[in-house]
C-alpha positions, 0 to 999 in steps of 0.5 A: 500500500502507498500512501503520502507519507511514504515519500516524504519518509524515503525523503528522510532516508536519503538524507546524510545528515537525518536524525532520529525519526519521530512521527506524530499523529492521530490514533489508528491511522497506521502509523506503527504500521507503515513505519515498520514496513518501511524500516524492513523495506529499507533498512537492515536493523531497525530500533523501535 
């Protein structure tokens, strides 16, 4: 599933200089859900 915020989370994921990632929002939205999809699509190791 897309959705928005994906390209603004690849955004941050090519950045050299990123920090520690917080994502603020509404309950039930899927946050929890696209940033662990995210984490394993992009990423080795991923600290939750």
């Amino acid at each position: 599933m897309e959705r928005s915020l994906t390209t603004e989370l690849n955004v941050w994921a090519a950045s050299i200089s990123r920090k520690p990632l917080i994502v603020l929002g509404a309950r039930q939205v899927g946050k929890t859900y696209l940033l662990r999809e995210f984490g394993r699509q992009k990423f080795s190791r991923v600290h939750e």
